[in-house]
N, CA, C and O atoms as a Tripos MOL2 file, in Angstrom:
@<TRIPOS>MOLECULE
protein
  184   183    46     0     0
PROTEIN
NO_CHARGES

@<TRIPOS>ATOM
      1 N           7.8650    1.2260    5.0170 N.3       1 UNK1
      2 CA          8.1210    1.0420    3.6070 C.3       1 UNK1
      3 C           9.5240    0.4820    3.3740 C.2       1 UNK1
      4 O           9.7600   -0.2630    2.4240 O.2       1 UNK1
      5 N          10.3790    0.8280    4.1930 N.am      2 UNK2
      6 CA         11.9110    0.5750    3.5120 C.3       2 UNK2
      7 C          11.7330   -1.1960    4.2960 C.2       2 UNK2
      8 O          12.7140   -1.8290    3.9050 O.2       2 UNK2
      9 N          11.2830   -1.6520    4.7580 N.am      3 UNK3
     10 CA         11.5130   -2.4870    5.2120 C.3       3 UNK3
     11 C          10.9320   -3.7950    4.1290 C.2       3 UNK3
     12 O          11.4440   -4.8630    3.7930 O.2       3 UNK3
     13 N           9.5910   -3.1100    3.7800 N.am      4 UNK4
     14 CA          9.0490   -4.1410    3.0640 C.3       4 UNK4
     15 C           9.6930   -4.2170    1.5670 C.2       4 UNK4
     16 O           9.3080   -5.1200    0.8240 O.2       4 UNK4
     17 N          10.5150   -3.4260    1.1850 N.am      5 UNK5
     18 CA         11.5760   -3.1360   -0.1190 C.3       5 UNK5
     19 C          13.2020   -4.2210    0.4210 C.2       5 UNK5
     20 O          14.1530   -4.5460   -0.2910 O.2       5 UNK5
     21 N          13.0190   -4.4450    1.5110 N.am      6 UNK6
     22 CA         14.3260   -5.0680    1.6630 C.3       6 UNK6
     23 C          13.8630   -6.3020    2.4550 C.2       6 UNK6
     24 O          13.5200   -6.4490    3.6280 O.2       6 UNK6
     25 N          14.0030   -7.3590    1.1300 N.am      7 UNK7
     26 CA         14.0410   -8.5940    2.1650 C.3       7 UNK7
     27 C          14.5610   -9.2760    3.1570 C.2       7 UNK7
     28 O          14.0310  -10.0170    3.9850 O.2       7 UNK7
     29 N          15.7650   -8.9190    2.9760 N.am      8 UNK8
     30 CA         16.2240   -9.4300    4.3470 C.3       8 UNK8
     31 C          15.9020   -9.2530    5.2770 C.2       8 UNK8
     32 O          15.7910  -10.0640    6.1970 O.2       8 UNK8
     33 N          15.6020   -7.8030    5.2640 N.am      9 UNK9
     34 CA         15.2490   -7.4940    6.5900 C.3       9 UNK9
     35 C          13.8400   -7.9030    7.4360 C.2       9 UNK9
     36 O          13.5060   -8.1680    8.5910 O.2       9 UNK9
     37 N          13.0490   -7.7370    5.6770 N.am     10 UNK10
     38 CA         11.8690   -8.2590    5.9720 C.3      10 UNK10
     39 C          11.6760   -9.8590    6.9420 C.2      10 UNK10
     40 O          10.9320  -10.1020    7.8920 O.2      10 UNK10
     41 N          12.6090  -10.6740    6.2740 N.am     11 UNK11
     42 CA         12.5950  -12.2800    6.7570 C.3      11 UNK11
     43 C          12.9110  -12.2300    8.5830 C.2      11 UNK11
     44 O          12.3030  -12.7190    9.5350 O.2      11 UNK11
     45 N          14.1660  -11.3850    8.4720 N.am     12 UNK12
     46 CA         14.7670  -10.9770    9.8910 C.3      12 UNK12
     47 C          13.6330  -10.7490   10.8510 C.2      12 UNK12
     48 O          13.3000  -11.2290   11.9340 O.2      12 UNK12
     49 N          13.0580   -9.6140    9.8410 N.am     13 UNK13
     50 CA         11.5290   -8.8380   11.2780 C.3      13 UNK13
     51 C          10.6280  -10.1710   11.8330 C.2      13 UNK13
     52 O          10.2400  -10.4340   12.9720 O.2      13 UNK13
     53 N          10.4480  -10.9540   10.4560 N.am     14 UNK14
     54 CA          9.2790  -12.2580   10.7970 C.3      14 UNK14
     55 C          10.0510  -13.0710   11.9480 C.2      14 UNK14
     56 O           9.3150  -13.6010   12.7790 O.2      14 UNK14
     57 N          11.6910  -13.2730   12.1370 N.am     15 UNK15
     58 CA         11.4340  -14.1790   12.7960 C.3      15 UNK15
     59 C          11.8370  -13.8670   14.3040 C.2      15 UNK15
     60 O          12.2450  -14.6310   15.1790 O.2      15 UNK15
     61 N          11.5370  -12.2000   14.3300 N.am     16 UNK16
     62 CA         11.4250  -11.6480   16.1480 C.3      16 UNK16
     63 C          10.3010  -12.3300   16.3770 C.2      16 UNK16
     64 O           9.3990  -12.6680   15.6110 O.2      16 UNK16
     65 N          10.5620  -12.5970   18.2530 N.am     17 UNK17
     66 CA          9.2000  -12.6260   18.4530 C.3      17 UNK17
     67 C           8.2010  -11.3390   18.6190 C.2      17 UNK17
     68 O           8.6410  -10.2060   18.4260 O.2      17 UNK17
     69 N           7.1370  -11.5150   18.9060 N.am     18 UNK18
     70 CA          6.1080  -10.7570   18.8440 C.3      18 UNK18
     71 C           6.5490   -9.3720   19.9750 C.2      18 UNK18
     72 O           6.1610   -8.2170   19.8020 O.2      18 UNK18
     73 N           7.4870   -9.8630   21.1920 N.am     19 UNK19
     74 CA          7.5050   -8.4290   21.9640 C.3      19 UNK19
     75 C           8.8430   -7.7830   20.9050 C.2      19 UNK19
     76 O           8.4500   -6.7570   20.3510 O.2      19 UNK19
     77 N           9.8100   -8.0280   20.6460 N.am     20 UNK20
     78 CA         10.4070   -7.6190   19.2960 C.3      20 UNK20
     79 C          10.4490   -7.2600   18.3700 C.2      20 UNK20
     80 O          11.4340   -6.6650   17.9320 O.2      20 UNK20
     81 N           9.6020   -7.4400   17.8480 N.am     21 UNK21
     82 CA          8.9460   -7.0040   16.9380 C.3      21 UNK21
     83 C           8.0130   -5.6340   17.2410 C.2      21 UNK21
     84 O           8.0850   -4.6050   16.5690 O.2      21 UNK21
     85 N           7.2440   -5.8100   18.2370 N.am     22 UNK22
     86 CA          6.5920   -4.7350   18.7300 C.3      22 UNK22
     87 C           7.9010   -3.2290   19.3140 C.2      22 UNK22
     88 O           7.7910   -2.0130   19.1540 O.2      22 UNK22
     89 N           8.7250   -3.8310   19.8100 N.am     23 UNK23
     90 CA          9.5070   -2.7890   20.2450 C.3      23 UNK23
     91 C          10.4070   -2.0390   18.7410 C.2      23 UNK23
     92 O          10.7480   -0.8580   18.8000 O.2      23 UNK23
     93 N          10.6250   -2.6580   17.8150 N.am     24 UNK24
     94 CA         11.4590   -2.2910   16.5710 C.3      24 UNK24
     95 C           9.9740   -1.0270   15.9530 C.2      24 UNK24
     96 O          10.0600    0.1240   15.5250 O.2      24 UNK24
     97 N           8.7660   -1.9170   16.1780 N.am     25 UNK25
     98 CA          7.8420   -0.7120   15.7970 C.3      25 UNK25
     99 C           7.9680    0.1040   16.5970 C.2      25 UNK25
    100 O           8.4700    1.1850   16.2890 O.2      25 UNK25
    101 N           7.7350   -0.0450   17.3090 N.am     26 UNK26
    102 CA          7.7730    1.6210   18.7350 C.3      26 UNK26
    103 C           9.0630    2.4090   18.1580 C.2      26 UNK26
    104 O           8.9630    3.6130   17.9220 O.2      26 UNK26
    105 N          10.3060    1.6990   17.9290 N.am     27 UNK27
    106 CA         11.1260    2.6170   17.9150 C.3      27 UNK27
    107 C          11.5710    3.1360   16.3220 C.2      27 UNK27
    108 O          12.4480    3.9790   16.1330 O.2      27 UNK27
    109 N          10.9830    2.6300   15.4930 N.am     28 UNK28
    110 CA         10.2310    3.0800   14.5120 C.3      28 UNK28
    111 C           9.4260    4.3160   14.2850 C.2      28 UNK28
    112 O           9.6960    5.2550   13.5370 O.2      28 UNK28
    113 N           8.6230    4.1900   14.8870 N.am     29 UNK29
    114 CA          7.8150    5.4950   15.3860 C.3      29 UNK29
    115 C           8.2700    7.2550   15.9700 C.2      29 UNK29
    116 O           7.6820    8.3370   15.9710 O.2      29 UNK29
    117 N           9.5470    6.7920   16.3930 N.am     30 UNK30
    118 CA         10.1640    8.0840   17.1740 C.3      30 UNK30
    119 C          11.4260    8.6000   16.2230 C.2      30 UNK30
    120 O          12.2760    9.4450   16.5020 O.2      30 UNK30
    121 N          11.2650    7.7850   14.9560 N.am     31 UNK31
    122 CA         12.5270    8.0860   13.5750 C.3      31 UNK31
    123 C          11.6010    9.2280   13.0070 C.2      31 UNK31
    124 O          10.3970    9.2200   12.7510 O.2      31 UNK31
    125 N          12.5640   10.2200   12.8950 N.am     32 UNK32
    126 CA         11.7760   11.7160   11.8470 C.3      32 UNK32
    127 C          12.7390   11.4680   10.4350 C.2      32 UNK32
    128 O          12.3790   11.8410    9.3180 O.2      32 UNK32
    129 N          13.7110   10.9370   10.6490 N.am     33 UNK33
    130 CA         15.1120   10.7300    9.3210 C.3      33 UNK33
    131 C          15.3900    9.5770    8.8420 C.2      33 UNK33
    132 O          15.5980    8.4300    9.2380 O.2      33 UNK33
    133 N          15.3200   10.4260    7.4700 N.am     34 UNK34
    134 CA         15.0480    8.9060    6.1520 C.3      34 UNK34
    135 C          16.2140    7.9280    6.1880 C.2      34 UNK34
    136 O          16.2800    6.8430    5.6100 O.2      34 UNK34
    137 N          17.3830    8.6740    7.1930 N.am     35 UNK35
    138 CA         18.5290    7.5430    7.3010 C.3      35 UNK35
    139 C          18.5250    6.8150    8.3770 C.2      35 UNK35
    140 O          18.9550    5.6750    8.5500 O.2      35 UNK35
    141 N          17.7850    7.8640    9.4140 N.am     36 UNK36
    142 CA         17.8030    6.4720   10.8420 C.3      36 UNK36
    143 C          17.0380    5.5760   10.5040 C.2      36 UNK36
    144 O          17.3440    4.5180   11.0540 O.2      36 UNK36
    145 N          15.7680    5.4650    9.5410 N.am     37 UNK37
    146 CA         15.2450    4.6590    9.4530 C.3      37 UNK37
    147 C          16.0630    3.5920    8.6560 C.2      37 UNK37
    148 O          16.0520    2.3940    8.9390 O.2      37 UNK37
    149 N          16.8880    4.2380    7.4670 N.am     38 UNK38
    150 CA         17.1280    2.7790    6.9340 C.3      38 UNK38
    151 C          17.9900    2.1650    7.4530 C.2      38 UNK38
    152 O          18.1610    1.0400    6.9820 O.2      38 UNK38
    153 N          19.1010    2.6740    8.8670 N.am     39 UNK39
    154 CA         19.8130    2.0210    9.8190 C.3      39 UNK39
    155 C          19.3080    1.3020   10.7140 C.2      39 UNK39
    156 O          20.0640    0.5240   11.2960 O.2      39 UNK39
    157 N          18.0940    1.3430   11.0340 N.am     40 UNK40
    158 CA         16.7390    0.2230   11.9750 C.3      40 UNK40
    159 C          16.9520   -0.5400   10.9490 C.2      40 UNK40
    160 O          17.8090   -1.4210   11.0220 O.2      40 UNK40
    161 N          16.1890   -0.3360    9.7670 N.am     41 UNK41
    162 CA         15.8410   -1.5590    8.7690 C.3      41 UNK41
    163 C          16.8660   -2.5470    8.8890 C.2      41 UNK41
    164 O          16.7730   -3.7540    9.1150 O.2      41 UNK41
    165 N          17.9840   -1.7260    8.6730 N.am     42 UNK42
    166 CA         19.1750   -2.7370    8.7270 C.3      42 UNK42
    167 C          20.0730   -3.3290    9.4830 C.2      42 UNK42
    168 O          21.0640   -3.9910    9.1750 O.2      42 UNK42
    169 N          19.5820   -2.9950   10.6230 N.am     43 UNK43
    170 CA         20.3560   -3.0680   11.7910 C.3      43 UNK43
    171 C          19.6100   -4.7190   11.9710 C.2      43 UNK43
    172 O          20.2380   -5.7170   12.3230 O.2      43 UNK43
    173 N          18.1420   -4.6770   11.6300 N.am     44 UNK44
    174 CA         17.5450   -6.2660   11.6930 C.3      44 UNK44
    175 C          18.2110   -7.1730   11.0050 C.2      44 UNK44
    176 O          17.6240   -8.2380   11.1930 O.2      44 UNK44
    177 N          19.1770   -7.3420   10.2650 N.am     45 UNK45
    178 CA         19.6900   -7.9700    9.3410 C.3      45 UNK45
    179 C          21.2670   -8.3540    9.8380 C.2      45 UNK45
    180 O          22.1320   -8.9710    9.2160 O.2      45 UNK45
    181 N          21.3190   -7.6600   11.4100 N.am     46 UNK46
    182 CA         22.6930   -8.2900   11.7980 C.3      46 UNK46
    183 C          22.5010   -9.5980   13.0590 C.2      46 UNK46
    184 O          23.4890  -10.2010   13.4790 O.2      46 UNK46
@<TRIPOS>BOND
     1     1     2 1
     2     2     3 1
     3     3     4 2
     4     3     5 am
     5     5     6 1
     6     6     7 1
     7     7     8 2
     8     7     9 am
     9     9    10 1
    10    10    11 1
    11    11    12 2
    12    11    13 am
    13    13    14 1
    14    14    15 1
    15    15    16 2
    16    15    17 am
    17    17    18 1
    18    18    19 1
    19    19    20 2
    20    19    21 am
    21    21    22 1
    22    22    23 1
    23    23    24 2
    24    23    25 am
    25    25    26 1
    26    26    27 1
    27    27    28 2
    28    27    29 am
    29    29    30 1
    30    30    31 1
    31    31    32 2
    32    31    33 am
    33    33    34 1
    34    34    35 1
    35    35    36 2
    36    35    37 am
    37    37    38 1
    38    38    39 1
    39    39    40 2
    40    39    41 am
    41    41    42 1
    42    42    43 1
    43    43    44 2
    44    43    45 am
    45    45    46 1
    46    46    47 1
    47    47    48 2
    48    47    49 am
    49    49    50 1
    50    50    51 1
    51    51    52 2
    52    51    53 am
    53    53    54 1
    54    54    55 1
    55    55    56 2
    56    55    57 am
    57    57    58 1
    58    58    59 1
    59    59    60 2
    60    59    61 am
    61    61    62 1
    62    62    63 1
    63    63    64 2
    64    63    65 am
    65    65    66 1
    66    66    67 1
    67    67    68 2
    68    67    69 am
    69    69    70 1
    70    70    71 1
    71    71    72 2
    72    71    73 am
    73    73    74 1
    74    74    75 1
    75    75    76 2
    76    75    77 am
    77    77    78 1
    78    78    79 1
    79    79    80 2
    80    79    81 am
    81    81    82 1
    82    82    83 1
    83    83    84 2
    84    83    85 am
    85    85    86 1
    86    86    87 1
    87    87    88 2
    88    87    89 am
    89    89    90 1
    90    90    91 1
    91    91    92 2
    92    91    93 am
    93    93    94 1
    94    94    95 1
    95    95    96 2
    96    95    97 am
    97    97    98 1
    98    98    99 1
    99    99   100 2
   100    99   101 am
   101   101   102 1
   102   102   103 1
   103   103   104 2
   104   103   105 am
   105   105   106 1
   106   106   107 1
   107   107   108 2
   108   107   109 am
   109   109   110 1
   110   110   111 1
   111   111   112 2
   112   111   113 am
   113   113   114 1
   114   114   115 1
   115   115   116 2
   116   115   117 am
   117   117   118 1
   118   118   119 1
   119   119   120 2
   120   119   121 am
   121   121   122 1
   122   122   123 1
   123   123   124 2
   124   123   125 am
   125   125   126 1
   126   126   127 1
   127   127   128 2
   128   127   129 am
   129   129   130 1
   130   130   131 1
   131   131   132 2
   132   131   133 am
   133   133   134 1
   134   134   135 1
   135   135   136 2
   136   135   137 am
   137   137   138 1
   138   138   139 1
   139   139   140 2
   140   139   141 am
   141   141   142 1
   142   142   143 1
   143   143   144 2
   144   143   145 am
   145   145   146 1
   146   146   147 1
   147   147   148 2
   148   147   149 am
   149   149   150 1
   150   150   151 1
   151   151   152 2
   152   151   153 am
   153   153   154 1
   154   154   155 1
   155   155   156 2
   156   155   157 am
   157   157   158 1
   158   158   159 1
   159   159   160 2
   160   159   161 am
   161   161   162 1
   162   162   163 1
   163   163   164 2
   164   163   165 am
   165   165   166 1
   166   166   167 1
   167   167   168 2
   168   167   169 am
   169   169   170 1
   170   170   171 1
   171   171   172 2
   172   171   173 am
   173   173   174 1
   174   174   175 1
   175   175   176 2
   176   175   177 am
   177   177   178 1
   178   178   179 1
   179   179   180 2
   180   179   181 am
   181   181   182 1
   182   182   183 1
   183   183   184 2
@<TRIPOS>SUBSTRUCTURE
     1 UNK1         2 RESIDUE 1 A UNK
     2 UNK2         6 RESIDUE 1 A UNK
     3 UNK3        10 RESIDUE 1 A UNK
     4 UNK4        14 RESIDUE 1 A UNK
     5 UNK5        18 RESIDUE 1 A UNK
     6 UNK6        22 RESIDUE 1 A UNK
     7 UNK7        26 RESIDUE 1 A UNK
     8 UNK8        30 RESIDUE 1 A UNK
     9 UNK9        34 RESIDUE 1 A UNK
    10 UNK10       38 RESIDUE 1 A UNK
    11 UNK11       42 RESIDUE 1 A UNK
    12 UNK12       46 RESIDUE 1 A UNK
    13 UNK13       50 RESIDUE 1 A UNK
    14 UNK14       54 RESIDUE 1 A UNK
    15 UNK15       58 RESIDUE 1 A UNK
    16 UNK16       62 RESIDUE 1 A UNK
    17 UNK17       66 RESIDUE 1 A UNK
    18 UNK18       70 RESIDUE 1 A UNK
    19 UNK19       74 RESIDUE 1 A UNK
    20 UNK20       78 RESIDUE 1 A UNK
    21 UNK21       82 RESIDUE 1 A UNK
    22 UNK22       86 RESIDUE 1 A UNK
    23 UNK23       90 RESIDUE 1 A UNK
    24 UNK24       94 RESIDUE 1 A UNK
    25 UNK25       98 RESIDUE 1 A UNK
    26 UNK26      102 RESIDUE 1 A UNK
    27 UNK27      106 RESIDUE 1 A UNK
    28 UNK28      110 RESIDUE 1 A UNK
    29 UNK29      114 RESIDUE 1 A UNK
    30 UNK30      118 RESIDUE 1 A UNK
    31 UNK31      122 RESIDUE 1 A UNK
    32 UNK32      126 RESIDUE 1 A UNK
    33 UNK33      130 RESIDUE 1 A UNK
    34 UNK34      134 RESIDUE 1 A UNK
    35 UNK35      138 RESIDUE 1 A UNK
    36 UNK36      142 RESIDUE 1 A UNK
    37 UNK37      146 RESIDUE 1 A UNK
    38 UNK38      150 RESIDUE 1 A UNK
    39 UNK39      154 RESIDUE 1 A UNK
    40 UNK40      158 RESIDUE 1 A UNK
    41 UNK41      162 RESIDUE 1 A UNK
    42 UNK42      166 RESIDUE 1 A UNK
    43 UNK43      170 RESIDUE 1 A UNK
    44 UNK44      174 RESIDUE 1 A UNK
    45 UNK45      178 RESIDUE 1 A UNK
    46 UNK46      182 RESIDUE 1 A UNK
């Protein structure tokens, strides 16, 4: 969710490739906290 609320990041995610993308999900997955997540989100945006 926070990702698709922030475009940038959103644009950022589109232009990993596909194993990159896959790994940002995996590590996605192992976030329990509403702040690590929005530090992933944004961490795509550097």
């Amino acid at each position: 969710m926070n990702l698709a609320v922030d475009g940038e990041a959103l644009a950022a995610f589109g232009r990993l490739s596909r194993a990159e993308q896959n790994a940002v999900i995996e590590r996605s997955r192992h976030i329990t906290d509403k702040d690590e997540m929005k530090r992933l989100v944004r961490s795509l945006c550097r």
